[in-house]
C-alpha positions as CSV (number, residue, x, y, z in Angstrom):
1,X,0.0,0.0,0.0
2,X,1.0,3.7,-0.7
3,X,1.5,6.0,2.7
4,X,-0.3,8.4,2.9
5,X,1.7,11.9,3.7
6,X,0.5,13.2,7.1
7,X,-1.7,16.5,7.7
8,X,1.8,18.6,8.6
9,X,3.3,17.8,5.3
10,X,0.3,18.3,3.4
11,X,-0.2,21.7,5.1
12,X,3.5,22.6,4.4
13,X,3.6,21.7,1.0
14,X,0.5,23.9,0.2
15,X,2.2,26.9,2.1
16,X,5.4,26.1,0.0
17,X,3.6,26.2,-3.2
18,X,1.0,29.3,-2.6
19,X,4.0,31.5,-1.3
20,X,5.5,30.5,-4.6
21,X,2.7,31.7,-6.3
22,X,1.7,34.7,-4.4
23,X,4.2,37.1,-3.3
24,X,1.4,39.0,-1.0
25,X,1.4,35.0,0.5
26,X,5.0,34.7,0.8
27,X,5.2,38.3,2.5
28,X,2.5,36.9,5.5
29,X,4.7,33.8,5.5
30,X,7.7,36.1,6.9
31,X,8.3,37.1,10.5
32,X,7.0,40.1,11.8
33,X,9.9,42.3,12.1
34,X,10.9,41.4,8.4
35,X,7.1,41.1,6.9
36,X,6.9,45.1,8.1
37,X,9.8,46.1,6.6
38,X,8.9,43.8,3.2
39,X,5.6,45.3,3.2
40,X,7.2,49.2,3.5
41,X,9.6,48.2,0.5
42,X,6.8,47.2,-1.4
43,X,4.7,49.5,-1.0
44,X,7.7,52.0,-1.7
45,X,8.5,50.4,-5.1
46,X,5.4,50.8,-6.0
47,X,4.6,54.2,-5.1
48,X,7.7,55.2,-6.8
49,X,6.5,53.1,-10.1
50,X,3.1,55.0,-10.0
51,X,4.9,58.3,-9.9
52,X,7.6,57.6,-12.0
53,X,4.4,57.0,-15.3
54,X,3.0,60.7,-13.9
55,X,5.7,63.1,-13.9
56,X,7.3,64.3,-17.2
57,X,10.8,65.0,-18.1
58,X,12.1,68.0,-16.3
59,X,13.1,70.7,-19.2
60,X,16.4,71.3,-17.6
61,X,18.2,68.5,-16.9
62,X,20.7,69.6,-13.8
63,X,19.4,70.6,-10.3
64,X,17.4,69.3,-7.3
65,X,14.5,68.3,-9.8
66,X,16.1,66.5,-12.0
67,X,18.0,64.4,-9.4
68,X,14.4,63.6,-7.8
69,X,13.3,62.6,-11.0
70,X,16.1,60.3,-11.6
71,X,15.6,58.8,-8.0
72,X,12.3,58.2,-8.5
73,X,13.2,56.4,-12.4
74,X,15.3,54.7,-10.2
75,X,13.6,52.9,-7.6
76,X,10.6,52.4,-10.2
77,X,13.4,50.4,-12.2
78,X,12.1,52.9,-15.2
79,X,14.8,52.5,-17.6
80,X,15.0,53.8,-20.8
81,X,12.0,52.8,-22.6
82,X,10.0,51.8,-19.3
83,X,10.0,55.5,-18.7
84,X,6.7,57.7,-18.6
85,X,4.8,54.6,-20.6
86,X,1.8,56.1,-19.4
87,X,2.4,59.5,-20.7
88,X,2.9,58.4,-23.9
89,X,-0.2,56.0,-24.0
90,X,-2.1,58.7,-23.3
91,X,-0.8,61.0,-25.9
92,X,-1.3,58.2,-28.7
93,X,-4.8,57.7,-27.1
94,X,-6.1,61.1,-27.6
95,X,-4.7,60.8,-31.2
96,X,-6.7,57.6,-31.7
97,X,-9.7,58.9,-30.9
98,X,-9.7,61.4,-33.9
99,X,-12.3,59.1,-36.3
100,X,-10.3,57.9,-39.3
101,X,-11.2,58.9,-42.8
102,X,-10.6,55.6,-44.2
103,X,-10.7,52.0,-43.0
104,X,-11.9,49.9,-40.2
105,X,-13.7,52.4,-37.9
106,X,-14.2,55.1,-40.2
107,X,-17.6,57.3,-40.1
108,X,-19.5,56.3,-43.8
109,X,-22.7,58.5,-44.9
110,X,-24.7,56.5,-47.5
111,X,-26.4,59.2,-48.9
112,X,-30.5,58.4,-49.1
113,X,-33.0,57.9,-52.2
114,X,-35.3,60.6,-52.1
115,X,-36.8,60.1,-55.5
116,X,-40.0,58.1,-56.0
């Protein structure tokens, strides 16, 4: 016959494999002390991610600002093409919505019979 694994090991084996899968999980799974701190970093990152897709490119590019900015780019791990993504989405979304004159989408007038 095939042993059956006992209630611990099934119990540790689903905590292994849904802190694998969920890094909110895996950040309940730590200690307290380190679970705060996790939670602070995360919540950091993030913030900084948020901000990094609002602000624009400072115009000049010395100073206190722009060192914020690249800070910011920084712990957003914005590099290069990362950068302001949402800025730039909605830019080319407010040129989308202009209706197109030709094409899929485009506004047609079929222009009515009005003799009898």
């Amino acid at each position: 016959m095939a042993d059956t694994p006992s209630p611990k090991t099934v119990s540790q084996t689903t905590t292994a494999v849904i802190g694998g899968l969920s890094p909110l999980t895996a950040l309940l799974l730590l200690p307290q002390p380190y679970a705060m701190w996790a939670g602070i970093a995360c919540a950091v990152f993030a913030g900084a991610g948020l901000a990094a897709t609002q602000i624009t490119l400072p115009a000049n590019q010395s100073g206190k600002l722009w060192l914020a900015y690249r800070v910011i780019n920084f712990l957003a791990l914005n590099w290069k093409c990362a950068a302001n993504a949402a800025i730039a989405l909605r830019s080319s979304s407010a040129a989308a919505k202009a209706a197109p004159l030709v094409g899929p989408g485009s506004v047609v007038t079929i222009p009515q019979d009005s003799t009898k």
